[in-house]
C-alpha positions as CSV (number, residue, x, y, z in Angstrom):
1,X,14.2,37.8,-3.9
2,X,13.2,41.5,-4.3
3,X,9.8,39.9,-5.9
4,X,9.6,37.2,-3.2
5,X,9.4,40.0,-0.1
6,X,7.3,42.2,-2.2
7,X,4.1,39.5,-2.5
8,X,5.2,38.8,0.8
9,X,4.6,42.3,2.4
10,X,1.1,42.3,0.1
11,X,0.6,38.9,1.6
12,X,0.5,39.9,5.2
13,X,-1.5,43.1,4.5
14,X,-4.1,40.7,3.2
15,X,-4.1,38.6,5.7
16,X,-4.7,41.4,8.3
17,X,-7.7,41.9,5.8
18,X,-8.8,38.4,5.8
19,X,-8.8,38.1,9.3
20,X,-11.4,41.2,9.6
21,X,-13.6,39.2,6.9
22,X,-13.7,35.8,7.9
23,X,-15.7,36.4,11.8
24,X,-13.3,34.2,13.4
25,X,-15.1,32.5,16.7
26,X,-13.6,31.7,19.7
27,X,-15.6,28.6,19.9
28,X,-15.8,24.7,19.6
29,X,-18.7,24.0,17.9
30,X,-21.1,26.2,15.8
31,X,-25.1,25.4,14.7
32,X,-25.6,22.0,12.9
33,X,-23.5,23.3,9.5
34,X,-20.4,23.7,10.7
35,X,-18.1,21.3,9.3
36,X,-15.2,19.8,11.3
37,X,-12.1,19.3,9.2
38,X,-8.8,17.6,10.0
39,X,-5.7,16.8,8.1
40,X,-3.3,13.8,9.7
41,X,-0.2,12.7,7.9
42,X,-0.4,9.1,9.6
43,X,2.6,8.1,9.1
44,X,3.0,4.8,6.1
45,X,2.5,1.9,8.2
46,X,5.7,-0.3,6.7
47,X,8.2,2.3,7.7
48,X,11.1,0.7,10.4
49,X,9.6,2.7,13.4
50,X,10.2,0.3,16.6
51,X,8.2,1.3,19.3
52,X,5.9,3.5,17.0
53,X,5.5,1.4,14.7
54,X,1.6,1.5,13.2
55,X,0.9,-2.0,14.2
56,X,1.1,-0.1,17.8
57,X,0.1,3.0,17.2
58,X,-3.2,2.1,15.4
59,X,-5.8,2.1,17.2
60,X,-4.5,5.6,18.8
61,X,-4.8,7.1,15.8
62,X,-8.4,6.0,15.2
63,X,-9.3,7.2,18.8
64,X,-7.4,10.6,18.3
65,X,-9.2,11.2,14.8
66,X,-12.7,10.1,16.2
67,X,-12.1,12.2,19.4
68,X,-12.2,15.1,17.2
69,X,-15.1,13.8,14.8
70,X,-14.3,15.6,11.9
71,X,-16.5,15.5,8.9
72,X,-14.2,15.4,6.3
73,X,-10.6,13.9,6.9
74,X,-7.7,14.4,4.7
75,X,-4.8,11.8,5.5
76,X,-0.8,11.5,4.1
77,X,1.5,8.7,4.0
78,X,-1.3,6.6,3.7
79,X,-1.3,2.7,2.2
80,X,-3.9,0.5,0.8
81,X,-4.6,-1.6,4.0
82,X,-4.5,1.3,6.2
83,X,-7.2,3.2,4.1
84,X,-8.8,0.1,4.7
85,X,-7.9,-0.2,8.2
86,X,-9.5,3.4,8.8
87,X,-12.3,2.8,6.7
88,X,-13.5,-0.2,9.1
89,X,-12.7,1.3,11.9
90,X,-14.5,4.5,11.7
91,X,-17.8,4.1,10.9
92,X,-20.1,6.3,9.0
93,X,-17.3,7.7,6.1
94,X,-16.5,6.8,2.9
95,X,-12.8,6.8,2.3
96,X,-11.8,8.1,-1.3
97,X,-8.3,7.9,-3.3
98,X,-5.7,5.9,-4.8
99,X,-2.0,5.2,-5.1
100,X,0.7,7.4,-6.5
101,X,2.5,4.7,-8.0
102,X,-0.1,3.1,-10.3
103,X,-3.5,5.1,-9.8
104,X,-4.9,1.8,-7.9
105,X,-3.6,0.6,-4.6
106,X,0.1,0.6,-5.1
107,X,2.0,3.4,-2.8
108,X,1.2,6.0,-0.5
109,X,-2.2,7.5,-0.9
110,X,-3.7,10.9,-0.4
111,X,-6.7,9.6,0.8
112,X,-9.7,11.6,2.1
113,X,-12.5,10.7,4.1
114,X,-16.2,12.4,4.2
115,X,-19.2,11.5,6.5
116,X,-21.6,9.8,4.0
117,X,-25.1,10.9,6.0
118,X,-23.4,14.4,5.7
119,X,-22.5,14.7,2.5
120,X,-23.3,12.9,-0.9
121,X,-20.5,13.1,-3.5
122,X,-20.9,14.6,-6.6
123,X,-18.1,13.7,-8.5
124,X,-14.3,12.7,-7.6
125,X,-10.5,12.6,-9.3
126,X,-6.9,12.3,-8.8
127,X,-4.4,14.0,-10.5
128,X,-0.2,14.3,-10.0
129,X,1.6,16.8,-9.0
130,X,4.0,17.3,-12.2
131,X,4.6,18.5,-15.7
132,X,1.5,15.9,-16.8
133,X,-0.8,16.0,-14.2
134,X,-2.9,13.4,-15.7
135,X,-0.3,10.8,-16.2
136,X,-0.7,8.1,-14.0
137,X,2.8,7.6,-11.4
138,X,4.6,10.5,-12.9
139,X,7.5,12.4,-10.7
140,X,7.5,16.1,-11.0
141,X,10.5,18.6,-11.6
142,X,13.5,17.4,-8.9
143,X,10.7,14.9,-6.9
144,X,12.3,12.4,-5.0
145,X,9.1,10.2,-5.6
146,X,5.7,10.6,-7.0
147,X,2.9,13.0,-5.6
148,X,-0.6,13.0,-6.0
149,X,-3.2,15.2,-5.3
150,X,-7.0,13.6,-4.8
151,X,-11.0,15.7,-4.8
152,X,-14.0,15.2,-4.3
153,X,-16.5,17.3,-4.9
154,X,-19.2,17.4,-2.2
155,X,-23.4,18.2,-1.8
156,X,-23.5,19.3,1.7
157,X,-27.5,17.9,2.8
158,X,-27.2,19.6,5.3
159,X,-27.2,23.0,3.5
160,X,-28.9,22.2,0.2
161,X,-29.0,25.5,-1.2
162,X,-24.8,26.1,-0.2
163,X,-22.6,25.8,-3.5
164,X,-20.6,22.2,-3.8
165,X,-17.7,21.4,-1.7
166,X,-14.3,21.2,-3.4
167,X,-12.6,19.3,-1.1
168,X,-8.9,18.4,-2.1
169,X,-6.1,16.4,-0.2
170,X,-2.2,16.4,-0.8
171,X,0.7,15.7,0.1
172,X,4.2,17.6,-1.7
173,X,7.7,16.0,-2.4
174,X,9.6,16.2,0.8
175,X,13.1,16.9,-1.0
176,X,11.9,18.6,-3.9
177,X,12.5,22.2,-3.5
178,X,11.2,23.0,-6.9
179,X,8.6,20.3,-7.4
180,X,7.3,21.9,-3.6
181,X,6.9,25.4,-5.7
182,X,5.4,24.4,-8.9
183,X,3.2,22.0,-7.6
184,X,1.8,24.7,-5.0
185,X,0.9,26.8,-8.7
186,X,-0.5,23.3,-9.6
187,X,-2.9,23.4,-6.8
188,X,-4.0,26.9,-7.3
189,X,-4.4,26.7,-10.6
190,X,-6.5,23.3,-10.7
191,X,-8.7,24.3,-7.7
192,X,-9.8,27.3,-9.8
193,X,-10.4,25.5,-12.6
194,X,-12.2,22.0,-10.5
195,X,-13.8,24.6,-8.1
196,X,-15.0,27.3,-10.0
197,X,-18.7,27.0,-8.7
198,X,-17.5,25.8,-5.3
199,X,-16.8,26.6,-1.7
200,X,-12.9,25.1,-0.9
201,X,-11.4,23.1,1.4
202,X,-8.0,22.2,1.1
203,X,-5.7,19.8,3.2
204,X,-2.3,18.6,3.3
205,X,1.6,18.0,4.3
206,X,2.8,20.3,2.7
207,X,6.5,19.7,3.6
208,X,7.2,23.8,3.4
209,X,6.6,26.3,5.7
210,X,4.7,29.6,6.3
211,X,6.2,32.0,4.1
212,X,8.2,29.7,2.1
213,X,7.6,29.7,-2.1
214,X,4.6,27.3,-1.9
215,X,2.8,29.2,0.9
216,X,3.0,32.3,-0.8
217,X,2.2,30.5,-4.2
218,X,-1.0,29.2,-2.5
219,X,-2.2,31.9,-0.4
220,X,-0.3,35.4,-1.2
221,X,-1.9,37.7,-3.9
222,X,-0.9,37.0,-7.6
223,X,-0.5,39.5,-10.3
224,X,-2.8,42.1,-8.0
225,X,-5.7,39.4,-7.8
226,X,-6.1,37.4,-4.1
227,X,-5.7,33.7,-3.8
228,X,-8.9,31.7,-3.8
229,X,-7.3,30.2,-0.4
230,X,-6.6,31.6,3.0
231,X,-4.9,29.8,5.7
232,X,-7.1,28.8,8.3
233,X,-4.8,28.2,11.4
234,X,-3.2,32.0,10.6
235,X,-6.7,34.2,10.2
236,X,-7.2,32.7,14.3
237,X,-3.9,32.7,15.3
238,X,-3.0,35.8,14.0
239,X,0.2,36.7,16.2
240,X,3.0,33.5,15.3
241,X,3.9,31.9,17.8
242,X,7.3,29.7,18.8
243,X,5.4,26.4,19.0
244,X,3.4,26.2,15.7
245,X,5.8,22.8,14.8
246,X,3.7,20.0,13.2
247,X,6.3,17.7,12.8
248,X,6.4,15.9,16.2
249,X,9.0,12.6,15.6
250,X,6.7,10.5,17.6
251,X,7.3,13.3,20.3
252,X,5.1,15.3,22.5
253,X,7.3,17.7,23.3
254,X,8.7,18.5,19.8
255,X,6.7,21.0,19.3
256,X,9.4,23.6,17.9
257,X,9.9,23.6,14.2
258,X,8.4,24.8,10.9
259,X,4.5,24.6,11.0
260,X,4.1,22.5,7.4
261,X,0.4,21.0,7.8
262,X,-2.0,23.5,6.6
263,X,-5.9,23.7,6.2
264,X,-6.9,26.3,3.7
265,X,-10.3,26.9,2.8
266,X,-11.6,30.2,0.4
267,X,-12.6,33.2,1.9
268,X,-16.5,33.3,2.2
269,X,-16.1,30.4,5.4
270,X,-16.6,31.8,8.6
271,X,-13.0,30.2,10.2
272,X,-14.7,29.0,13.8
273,X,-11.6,27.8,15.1
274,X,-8.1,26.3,13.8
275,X,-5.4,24.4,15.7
276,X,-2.7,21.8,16.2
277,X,-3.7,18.7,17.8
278,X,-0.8,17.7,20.6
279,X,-2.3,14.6,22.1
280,X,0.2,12.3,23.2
281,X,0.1,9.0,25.4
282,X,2.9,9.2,27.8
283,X,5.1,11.3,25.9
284,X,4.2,9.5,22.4
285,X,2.2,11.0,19.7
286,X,-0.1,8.8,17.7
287,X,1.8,9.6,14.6
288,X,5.0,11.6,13.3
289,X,3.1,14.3,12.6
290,X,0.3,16.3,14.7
291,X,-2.9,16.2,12.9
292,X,-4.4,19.9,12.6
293,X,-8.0,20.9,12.8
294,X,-11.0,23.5,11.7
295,X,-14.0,23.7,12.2
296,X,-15.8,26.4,9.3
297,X,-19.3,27.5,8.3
């Protein structure tokens, strides 16, 4: 505990230091390289939801994600035909990932999206979030199911002489309290290791929230060295607020609660804006979660 509060109190110092660095805009849109990210769990379209089930909520979805026009889109909860589903329906992206359960099509996905004219892909993996990584379906520590984490590593042609794009997409164990922790050290660790020569992007549900274990294990100073990640939606909204909730229920006004979708990108992006996406169609959201956004440079 005594060690938890301690990287805790470094933590916010950093931040503080962080938000100095990063030239946080008050803005919508930068030149022609900024890069508009979003991260939407979408909710897996076979769940019992009635009135919000996907088969309604669709084409909602697809509008809300296309009224933001991100460039690279990293989704949760998401199955095969609904990748596909996505895939069709917004044009211009190439959808990348594969199922927890067998490393093809079976189970939820962590799939991204990345707009092909923007970006060409250098190279691409999955790997899960347990004690072996690179065994395909395997449950971590005290997971209630399989997680997987999913990259790609991105040219940006719009910036040819910019370092690569790490982009990775996740999604951790929502019971899990120790598979949550370890495989926020996973992450760190493998997007130093896949990223070394790259600018980072990463995007999830995260099913913890600011300040928990993973947070810290993912963006609070280790050992006296800073993490390679910084979270985006905290360098421009530095004061927290009573109304950061991301978990909506299908509910527009549920917007109480733990804030546990993050986008966190390394420190040399200039953070143009962050923020939680509330739109809602007479009182219903287009998923159970609100999708949250940045736009960096």
């Amino acid at each position: 505990m005594v060690l938890l509060i301690s990287s805790l109190l470094v933590f916010i110092a950093a931040v503080g230091n962080v938000g100095n660095n990063a030239q946080t805009l008050d803005t919508n849109r930068g030149d022609d390289r900024s890069i508009r990210v979003m991260s939407f769990n979408i909710r897996y379209g076979t769940a019992n939801d009635g009135e919000n089930h996907w088969s309604k909520r669709k084409e909602f979805l697809v509008e809300t994600i296309a009224a933001f026009g991100p460039d690279l889109l990293g989704t949760q909860e998401t199955l095969a035909d609904q990748r596909d589903f996505l895939s069709a329906k917004l044009a211009g992206y190439e959808a990348f990932g594969v199922g927890r359960d067998d490393g093809k099509d079976q189970g939820e996905l962590a799939a991204l999206f990345y707009r092909s004219a923007r970006f060409e892909k250098m190279e691409g993996g999955n790997f899960w979030l347990s004690e072996t990584p690179d065994t395909v379906g395997s449950k971590g520590w005290d997971a209630a199911l399989p997680r997987i984490a999913t990259w790609v590593k991105l040219k940006d042609r719009k910036n040819t002489e910019a370092k690569p794009i790490l982009f990775l997409n996740t999604h951790f164990d929502h019971r899990g309290k120790l598979a949550r922790q370890e495989a926020a050290r996973l992450i760190r660790q493998k997007i130093q290791e896949l990223g070394a020569d790259c600018n980072l992007i990463v995007t999830g549900d995260f099913n913890a929230e600011e300040g928990s274990g993973p947070y810290v294990s993912l963006f609070a100073p280790e050992k006296g060295t800073a993490s390679p990640l910084v979270d985006t939606f905290r360098v421009v909204n530095p004061d927290k607020g009573t109304n950061e909730g991301t978990f909506s229920e299908f509910k527009a006004t549920q917007v109480s609660g733990a804030r546990i979708d993050w986008i966190g990108c390394s420190r040399n992006w200039r953070i143009q804006s962050a923020s939680i996406d509330r739109t809602e169609r007479n009182g219903h959201t287009p998923s159970d979660h609100f999708p949250v956004t940045a736009i960096l440079e």
